[in-house]
Every structure is written in C-alpha cells, then in structure tokens.
GUFI-289940 format. One record per residue (C-alpha): residue in three letters; chain; x, y, z. Coordinates in steps of 0.02 Angstrom, whole numbers. Layout:
<recs>
+------+-----+--------+--------+--------+
: type : mol :      x :      y :      z :
+------+-----+--------+--------+--------+
:  ala :   A :      X :      Y :      Z :
...
+------+-----+--------+--------+--------+
</recs>
This chain:
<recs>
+------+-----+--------+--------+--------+
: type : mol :      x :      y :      z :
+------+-----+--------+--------+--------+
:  unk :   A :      0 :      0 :      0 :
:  unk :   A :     63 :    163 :    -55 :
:  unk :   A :     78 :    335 :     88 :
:  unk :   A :    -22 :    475 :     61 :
:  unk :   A :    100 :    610 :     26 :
:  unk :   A :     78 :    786 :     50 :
:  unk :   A :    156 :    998 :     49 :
:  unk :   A :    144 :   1069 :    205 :
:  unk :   A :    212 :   1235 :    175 :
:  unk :   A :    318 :   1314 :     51 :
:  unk :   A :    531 :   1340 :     45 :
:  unk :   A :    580 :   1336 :    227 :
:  unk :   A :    745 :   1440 :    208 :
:  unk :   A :    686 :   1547 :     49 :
:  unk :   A :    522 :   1619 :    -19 :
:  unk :   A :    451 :   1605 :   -158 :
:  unk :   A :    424 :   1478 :   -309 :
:  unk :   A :    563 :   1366 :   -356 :
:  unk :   A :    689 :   1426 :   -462 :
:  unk :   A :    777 :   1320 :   -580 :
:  unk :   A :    972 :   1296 :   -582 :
:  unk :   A :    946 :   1350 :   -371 :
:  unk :   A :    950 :   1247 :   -214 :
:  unk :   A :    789 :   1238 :   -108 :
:  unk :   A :    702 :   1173 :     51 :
:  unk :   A :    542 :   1100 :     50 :
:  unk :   A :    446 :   1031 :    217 :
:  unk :   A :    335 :    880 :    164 :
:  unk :   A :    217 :    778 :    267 :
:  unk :   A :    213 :    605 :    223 :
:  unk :   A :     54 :    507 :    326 :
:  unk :   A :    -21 :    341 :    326 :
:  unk :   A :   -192 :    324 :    427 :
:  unk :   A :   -151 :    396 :    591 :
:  unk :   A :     60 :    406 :    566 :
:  unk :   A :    132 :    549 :    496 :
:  unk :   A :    325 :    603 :    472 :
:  unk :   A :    400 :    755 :    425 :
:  unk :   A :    540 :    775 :    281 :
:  unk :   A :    638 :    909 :    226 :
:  unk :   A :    664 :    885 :     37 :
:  unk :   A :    822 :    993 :    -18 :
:  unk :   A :    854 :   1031 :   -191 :
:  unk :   A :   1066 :   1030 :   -232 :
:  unk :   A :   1191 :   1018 :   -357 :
:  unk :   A :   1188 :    842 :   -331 :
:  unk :   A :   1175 :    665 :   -443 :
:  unk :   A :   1089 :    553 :   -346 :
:  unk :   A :    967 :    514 :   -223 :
:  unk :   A :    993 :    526 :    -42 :
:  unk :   A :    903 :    486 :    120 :
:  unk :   A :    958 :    526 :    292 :
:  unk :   A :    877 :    494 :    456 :
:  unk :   A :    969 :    545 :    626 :
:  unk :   A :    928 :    553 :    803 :
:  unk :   A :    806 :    708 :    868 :
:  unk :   A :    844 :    765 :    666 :
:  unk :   A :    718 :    807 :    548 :
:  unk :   A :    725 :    673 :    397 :
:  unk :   A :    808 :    738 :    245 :
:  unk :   A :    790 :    698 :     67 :
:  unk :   A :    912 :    766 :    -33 :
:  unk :   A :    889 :    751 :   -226 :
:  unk :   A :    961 :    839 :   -407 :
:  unk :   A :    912 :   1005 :   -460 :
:  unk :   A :    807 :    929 :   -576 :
:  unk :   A :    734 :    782 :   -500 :
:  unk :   A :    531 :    775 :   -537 :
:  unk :   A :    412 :    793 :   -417 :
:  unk :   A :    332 :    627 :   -450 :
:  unk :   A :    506 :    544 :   -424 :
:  unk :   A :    532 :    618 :   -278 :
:  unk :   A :    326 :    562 :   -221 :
:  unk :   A :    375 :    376 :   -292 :
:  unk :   A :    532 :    353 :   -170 :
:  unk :   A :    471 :    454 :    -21 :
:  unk :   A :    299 :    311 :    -19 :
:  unk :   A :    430 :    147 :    -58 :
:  unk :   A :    514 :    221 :     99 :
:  unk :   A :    417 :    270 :    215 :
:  unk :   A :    405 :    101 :    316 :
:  unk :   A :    587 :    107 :    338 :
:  unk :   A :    583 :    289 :    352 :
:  unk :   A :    457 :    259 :    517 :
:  unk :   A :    577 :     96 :    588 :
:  unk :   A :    723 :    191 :    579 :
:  unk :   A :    640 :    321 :    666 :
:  unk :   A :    562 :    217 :    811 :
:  unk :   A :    731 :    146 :    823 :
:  unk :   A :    829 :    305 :    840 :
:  unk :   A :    716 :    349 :    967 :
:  unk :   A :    769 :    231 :   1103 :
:  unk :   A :    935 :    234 :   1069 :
:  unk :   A :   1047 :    286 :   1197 :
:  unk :   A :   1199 :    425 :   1148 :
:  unk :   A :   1369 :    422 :   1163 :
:  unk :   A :   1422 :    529 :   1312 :
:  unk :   A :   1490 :    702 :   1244 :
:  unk :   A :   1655 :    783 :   1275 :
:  unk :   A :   1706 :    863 :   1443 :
:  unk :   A :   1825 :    967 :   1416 :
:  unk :   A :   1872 :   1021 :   1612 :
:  unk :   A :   1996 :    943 :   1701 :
:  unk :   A :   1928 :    766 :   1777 :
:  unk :   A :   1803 :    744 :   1638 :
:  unk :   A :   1804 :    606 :   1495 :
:  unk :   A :   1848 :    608 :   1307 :
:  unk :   A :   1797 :    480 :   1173 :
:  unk :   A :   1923 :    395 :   1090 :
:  unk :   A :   1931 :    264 :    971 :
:  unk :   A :   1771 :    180 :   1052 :
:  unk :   A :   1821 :    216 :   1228 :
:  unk :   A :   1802 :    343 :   1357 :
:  unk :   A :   1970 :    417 :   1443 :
:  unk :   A :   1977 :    545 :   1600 :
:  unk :   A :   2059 :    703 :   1550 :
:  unk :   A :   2211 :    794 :   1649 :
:  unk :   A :   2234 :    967 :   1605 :
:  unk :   A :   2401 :   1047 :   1647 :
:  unk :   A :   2467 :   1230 :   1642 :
:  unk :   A :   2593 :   1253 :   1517 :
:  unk :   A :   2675 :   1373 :   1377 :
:  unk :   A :   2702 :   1208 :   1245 :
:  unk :   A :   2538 :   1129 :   1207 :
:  unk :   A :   2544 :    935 :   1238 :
:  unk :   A :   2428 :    799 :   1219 :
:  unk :   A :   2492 :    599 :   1274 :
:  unk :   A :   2403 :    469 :   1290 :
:  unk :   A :   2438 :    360 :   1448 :
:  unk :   A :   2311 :    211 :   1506 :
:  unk :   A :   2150 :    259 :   1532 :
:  unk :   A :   2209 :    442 :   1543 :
:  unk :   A :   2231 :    569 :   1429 :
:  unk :   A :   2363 :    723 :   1487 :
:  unk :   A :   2338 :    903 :   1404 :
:  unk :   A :   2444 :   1046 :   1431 :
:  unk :   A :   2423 :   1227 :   1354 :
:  unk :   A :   2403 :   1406 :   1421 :
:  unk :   A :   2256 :   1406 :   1463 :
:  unk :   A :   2186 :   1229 :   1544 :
:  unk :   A :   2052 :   1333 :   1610 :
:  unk :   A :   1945 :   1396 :   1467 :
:  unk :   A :   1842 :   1227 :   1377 :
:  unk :   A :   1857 :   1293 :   1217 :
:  unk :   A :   2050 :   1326 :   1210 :
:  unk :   A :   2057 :   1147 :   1279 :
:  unk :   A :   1921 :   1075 :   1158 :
:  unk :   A :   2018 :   1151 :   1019 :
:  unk :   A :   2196 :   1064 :   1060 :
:  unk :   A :   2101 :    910 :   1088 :
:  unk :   A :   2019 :    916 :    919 :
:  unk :   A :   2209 :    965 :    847 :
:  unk :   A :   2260 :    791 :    934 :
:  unk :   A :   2104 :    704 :    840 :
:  unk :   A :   2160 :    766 :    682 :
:  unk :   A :   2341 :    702 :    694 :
:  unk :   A :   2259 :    538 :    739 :
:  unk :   A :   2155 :    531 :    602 :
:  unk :   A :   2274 :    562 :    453 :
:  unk :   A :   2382 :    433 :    534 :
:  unk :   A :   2233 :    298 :    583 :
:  unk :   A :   2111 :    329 :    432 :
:  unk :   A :   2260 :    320 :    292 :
:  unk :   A :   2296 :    160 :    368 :
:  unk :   A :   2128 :     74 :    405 :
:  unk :   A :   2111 :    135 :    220 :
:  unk :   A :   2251 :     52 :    123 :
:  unk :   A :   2197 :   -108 :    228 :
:  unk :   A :   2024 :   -111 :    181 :
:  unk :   A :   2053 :    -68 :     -1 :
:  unk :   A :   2144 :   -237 :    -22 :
:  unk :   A :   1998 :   -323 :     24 :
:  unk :   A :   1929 :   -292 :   -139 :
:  unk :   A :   2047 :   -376 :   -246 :
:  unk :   A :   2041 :   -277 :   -404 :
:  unk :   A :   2165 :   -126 :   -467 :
:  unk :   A :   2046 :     16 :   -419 :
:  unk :   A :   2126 :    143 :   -287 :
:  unk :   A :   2053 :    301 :   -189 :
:  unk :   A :   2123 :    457 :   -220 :
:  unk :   A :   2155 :    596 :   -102 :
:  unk :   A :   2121 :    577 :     96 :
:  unk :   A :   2062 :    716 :    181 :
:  unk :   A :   1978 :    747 :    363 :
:  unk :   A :   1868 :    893 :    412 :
:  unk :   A :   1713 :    921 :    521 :
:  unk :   A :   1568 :    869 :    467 :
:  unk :   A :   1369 :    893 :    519 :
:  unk :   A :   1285 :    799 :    420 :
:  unk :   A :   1374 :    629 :    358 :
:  unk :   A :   1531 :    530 :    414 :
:  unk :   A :   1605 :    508 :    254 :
:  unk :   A :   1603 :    566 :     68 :
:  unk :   A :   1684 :    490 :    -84 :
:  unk :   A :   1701 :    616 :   -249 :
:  unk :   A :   1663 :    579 :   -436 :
:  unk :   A :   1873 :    594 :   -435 :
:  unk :   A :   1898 :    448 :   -302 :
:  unk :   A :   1936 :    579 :   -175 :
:  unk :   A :   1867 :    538 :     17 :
:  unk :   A :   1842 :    642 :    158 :
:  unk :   A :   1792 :    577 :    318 :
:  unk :   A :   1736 :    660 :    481 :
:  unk :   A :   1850 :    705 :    629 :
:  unk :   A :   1721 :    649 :    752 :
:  unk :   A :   1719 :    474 :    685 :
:  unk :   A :   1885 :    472 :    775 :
:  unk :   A :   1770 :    445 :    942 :
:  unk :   A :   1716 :    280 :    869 :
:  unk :   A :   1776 :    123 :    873 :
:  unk :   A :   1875 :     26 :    757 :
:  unk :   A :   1734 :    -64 :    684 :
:  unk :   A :   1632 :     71 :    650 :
:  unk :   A :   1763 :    168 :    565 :
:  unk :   A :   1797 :     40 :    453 :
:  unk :   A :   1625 :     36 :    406 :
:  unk :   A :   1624 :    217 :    347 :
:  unk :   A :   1772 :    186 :    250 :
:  unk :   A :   1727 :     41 :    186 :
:  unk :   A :   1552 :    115 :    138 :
:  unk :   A :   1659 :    260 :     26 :
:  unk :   A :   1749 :    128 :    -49 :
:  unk :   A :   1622 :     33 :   -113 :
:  unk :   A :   1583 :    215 :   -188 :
:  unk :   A :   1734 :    204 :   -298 :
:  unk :   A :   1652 :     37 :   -400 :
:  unk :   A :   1459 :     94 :   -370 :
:  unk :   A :   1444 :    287 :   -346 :
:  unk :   A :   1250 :    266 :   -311 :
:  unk :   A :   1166 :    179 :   -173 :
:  unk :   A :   1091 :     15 :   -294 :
:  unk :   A :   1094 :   -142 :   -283 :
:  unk :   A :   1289 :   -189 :   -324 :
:  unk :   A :   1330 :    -51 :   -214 :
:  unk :   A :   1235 :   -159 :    -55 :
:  unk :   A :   1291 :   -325 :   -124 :
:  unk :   A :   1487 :   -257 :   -147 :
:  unk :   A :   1458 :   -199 :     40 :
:  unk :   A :   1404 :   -349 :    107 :
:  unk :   A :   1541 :   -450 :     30 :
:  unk :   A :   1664 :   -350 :    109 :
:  unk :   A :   1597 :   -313 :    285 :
:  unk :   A :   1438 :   -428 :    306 :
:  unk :   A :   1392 :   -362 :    488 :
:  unk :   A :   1391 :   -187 :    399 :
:  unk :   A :   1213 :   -146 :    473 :
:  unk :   A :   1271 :   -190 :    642 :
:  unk :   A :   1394 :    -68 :    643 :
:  unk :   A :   1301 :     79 :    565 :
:  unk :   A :   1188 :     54 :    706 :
:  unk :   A :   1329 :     53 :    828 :
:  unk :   A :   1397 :    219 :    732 :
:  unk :   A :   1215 :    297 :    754 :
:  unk :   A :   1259 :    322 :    942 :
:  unk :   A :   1399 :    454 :    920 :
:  unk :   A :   1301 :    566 :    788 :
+------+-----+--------+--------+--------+
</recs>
C-alpha cells in the first residue's frame, strides 16, 4: 500500500516559487492512517538520491536540481516504512556521552572513554597514557582553548589511523581500483564522502568511534569508488566485504 503524501508549507529557508538551476528546502508531510513524518526535501547540485535519518533530526531527502516531483513522491511512499523503523529505532537509542572538556572529565576515543588531565603550560601537549589522557596549554582553564587542542590531537590521529585502516580495507577488494586523495574535516551531516574523482573525506568525530565502526564508513566510501550510487551492487559489494555492515552503522548511530 502506497503513503499519502503531501506539501505542508512552502521553501523553509527561501520564499518564493522554485527557481531552476537553485537549491531549495521544502517541508513535506508524508502520513499513513493515523502516522505521519515530517521530511525536509532539499534541492542541490547533486546526482543522486539521498536519504538521511538521525537522532532528534528532521528526515532529509536530498535530490538533483532537476529531480521531478513525481520521483521524488514515488521514493518518499517505497520508503516510508523504513523511514518510520528507523525512526522508532533512533528513538530509544541511547547517545554516546559528549566531550568534557574540564579537568577530571572524559573524552571519546577510538570507542572508549578516557579521564582528561589538564596541565598549565607554555608548549601545548597531548599523550596518551592508560585510561588517561594528559593536556597541557596556556590556558587549561577555558573549555574551548582545551576542546580546540584536543580536536588538533584528533586530527593528527586521524590522518595517521584513517590512511591506514584505508590502504587495509582497499585490499579487500581484490581488483586494481585505488582512492584518491584523503582528507579529514568536520562534518554535520554525514561521516564520510567519496568524490566523482575517487577523492574521500571523512569526519574528525568518527575518531570517537571504534574501530569497527570506522571501518564501516570507510569501507562504505569505498564501495563508492566501484558503485557511486546507493543500488543494488553497491549493497551486495558492501556486504561481501563487511557482512555485519548494518550492525555497525547502528553502533555508529550512537555518536552522531
């Protein structure tokens, strides 16, 4: 049985009629007998399709320029079952704990949780000891001076962890096919992204994760390089390579 779709109001972050060649945002109500979801449709420079659905987020469906209305009715209804499950599921999942950034609190790491020592000093220093991780900069006293040597540290570790977990996972695939460029950078809205030139970019947070679940990401953009959309060789390539994939993802859902 197919949803009822419907437009609840016009552009949320411009007015006025859609203009072609722009981006736009669109709030649509999608309801089946007594359920009803919300989903911002956004208009890009884009070439595909894309769903996403996040804890205490508003759904998005992002979609080309040109994308009809009718496709975008036709994939919202096939959806919307999963759309409502993955929103029920979200829901009652429990988050990671965030960042304290005062001396005695606790930063993610790799999966685990580690107390944080701050320390006075003029030569900013992060090490890694045990369950413990030492800082010391100027000013141990303000959170954001602190949160912003801390995400310094995090980026170090990621170039180093990421290019590695990367060339490993790449093998699995046996063929002659290679990413290009590595790059890390915050992120809001996805972990990962893999360009039309083989280029990836992951997000610094996924450094909080653990292992697993950043190999998932990057094994999720790799499968990018052979299937750049989300069909059906894309899924089957990722389930040859990492067949507790879904697992994972869930596990990763906790630290958005």
């Amino acid at each position: 049985m197919s949803s009822s779709l419907s437009i609840i109001g016009t552009e949320v972050k411009r007015l006025g009629i859609e203009t072609p060649g722009r981006s736009a945002v669109y709030l649509y109500q999608l309801s089946r007998f007594d359920k009803v979801i919300e989903i911002r449709v956004i208009r890009k420079r884009r070439k595909t399709i894309g769903l996403y659905v996040e804890k205490d987020e508003t759904p998005e469906l992002r979609v080309p320029l040109n994308c009809p209305w009718k496709e975008i009715h036709h994939f919202l209804a096939e959806k919307f079952d999963w759309i409502t499950r993955a929103l029920d599921e979200l829901a009652t999942r429990e988050s990671a704990p965030r960042n304290s950034y005062e001396s005695g609190g606790e930063i993610s790491f790799l999966g685990q949780r580690y107390r944080l020592i701050l320390v006075k000093s003029r030569i900013p220093m992060v090490e890694l000891a045990n369950d413990t991780i030492y800082l010391s900069c100027s000013h141990p006293d303000r959170p954001r001076v602190v949160e912003k040597h801390i995400h310094n540290w995090y980026r170090k570790q990621c170039e180093q962890r990421f290019a590695e977990r990367l060339h490993r996972l790449n093998q699995r695939f046996l063929d002659n096919i290679n990413p290009g460029k590595l790059t890390v950078r915050k992120m809001k809205s996805r972990w990962g992204s893999c360009s039309s030139k083989g280029d990836i970019c992951l997000n610094l947070h996924l450094i909080k994760a653990g292992l697993p679940q950043i190999d998932f990401v990057i094994a999720h953009e790799l499968c990018h390089l052979r299937h750049f959309a989300h069909n059906d060789g894309f899924y089957g390539l990722l389930d040859k390579i990492m067949p507790d994939w879904r697992e994972q993802e869930m596990l990763l859902g906790a630290f958005a």
